[in-house]
C-alpha positions in Angstrom: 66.6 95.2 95.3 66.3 97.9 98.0 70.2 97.9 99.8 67.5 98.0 103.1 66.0 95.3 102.7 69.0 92.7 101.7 69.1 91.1 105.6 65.0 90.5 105.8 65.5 86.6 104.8 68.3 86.3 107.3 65.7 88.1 109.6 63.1 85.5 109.0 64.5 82.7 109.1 64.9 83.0 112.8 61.5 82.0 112.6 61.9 78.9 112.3 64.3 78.0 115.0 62.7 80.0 117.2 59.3 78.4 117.2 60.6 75.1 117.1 62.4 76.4 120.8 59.0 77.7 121.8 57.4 74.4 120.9 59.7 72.2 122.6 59.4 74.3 125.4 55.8 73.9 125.7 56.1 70.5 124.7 58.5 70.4 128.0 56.7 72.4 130.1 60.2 74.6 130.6 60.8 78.0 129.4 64.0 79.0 129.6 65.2 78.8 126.2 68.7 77.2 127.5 69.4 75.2 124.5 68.2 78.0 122.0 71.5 79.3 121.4 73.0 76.0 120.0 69.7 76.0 118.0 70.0 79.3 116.0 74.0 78.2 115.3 73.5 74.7 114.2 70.6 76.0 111.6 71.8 75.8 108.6 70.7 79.5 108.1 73.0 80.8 110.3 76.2 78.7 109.1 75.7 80.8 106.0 75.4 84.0 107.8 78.7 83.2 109.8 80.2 82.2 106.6 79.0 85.9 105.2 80.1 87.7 108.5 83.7 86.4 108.1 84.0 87.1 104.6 82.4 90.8 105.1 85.0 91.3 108.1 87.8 90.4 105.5 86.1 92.5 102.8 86.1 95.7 105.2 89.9 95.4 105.8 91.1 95.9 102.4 91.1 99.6 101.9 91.8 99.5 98.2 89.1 99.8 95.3 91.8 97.5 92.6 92.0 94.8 95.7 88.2 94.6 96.2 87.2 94.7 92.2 89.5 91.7 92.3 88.2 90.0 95.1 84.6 90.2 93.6 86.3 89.1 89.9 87.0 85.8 91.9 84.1 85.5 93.6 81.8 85.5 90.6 84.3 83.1 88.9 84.3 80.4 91.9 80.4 81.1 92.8 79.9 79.1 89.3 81.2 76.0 91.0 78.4 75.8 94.0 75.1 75.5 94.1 74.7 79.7 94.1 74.8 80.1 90.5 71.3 78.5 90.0 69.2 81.8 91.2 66.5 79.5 92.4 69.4 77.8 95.0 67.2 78.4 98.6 70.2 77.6 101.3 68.2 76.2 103.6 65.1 74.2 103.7 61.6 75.5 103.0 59.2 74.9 105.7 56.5 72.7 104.6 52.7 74.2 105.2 49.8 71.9 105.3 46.3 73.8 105.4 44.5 70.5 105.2 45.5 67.2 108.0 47.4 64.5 106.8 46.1 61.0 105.6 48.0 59.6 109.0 46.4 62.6 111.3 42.8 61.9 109.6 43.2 58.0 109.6 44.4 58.3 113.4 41.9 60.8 114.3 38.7 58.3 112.9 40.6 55.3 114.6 40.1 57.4 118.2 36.9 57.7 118.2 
């Protein structure tokens, strides 16, 4: 994997909290995003990527190649006790795309009319 490319998922993932804000916010008829801060940190996205950010903090402070190669030695060893060492693991939930409407959309749409 290109070392450029490693934050893209982090990057789209604010997709999804973001157009739920602009949804609600049509839905509400206001635009001033004030709740979309608590939205972005209570996605479960960005709990990993606070989780990352304190660990990488850490990570930076040890100036010394034997401390690091340890820390990583450790960090393999206790990855294979949470739900990272399946490579398939997605941390947060796949958004769920429907290109056709539902049975309740189409039996509530022929009930309308």
């Amino acid at each position: 994997m290109c070392k450029r490319a490693r934050g893209i998922s982090f990057a789209l993932g604010y997709g999804e909290p973001a157009a739920a804000a602009i949804a609600d916010a049509f839905a509400r008829d206001d635009f001033r995003f004030a709740d979309y801060r608590e939205r972005l940190l209570a996605h479960p996205l960005f709990k990993q990527l606070n989780i990352r950010t304190w660990l990488a903090r850490y990570a930076y402070l040890l100036n010394y190649p034997i401390v690091v190669r340890v820390g990583w030695s450790l960090m393999r060893l206790l990855l294979r006790f949470t739900p990272w060492r399946n490579r398939d693991y997605v941390p947060a939930r796949l958004p769920e795309f429907r290109l056709t409407p539902t049975a309740e959309s189409a039996s509530s749409d022929a009930d309308a009319v």
